[in-house]
C-alpha positions in Angstrom: 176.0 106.2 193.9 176.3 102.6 192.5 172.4 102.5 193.4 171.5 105.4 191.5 173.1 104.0 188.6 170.8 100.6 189.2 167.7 103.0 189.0 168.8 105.1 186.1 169.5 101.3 184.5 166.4 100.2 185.5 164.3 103.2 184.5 166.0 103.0 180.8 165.4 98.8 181.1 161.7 100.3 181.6 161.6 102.5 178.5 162.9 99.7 176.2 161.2 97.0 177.4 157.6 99.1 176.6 158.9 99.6 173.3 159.3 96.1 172.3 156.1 95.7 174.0 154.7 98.1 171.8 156.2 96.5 169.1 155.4 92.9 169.9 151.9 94.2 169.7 151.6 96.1 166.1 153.1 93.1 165.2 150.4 91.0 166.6 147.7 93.5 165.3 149.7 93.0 162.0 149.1 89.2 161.6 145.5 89.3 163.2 143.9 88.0 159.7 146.4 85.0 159.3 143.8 82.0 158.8 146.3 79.2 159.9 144.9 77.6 163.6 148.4 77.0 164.5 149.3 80.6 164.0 146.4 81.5 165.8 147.3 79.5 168.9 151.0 80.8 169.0 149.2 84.4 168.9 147.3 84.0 172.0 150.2 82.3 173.6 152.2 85.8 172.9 149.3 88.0 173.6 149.1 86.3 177.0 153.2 86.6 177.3 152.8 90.2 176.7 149.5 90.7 179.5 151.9 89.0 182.0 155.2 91.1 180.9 153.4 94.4 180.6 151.5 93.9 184.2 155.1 92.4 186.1 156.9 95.9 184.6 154.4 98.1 185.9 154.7 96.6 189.2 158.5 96.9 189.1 158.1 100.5 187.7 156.0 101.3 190.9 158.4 99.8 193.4 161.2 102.3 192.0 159.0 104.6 192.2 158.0 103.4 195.5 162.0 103.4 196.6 162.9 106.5 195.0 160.6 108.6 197.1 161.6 107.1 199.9 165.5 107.8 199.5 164.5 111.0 198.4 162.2 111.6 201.7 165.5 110.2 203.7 167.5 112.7 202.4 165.5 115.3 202.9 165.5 113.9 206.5 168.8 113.6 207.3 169.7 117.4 205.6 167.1 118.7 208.4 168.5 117.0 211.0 172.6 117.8 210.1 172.1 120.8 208.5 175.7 122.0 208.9 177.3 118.4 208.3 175.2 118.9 204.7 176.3 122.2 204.1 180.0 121.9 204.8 179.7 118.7 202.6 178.5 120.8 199.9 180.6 123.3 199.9 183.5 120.8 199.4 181.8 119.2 196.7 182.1 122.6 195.1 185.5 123.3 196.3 186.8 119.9 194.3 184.3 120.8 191.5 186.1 124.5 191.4 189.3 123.5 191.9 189.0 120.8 189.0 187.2 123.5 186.6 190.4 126.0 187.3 193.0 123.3 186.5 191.9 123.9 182.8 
């Protein structure tokens, strides 16, 4: 469970992180006609910052991909090889879910 959390974390970390990338970028679009050679420098140095952030979170994005499919494949698995040991574990899930929905 706690690792599902991680990869509902991580997949929202995702989400944010491309918006301040695409942020970061109209902002650099924004101050593409500032004349100053300083300012140009620091621009390159962030336009390089972002190639390098926007390439490492695509690779993490693909290796959560990457790991989700295979829990996903490993469930599916072990349900075909237990079937009754997943059904009666279901049907308690909803006999705690019923039982809790009742009390109210």
């Amino acid at each position: 469970m706690d690792t599902l959390t991680n990869d509902v974390t991580k997949e929202q970390l995702f989400k944010d992180f491309k918006v301040v990338v695409a942020d970061a970028e109209a902002l650099l679009k924004a101050t593409a006609n500032q004349g100053d050679e300083k300012f140009a420098e620091l621009r390159a140095k962030a336009e390089k910052s972002l190639e390098i952030a926007k390439a490492g979170i695509a690779n993490a994005h693909a290796d959560l991909l990457v790991k989700t499919k295979e829990a996903a494949k490993a469930t599916d698995n072990y349900i075909h090889e237990n079937p009754w040991r997943s059904v009666g574990f279901a049907a308690s899930v909803g006999l705690v879910v019923g039982l809790l929905i009742g009390r109210r």
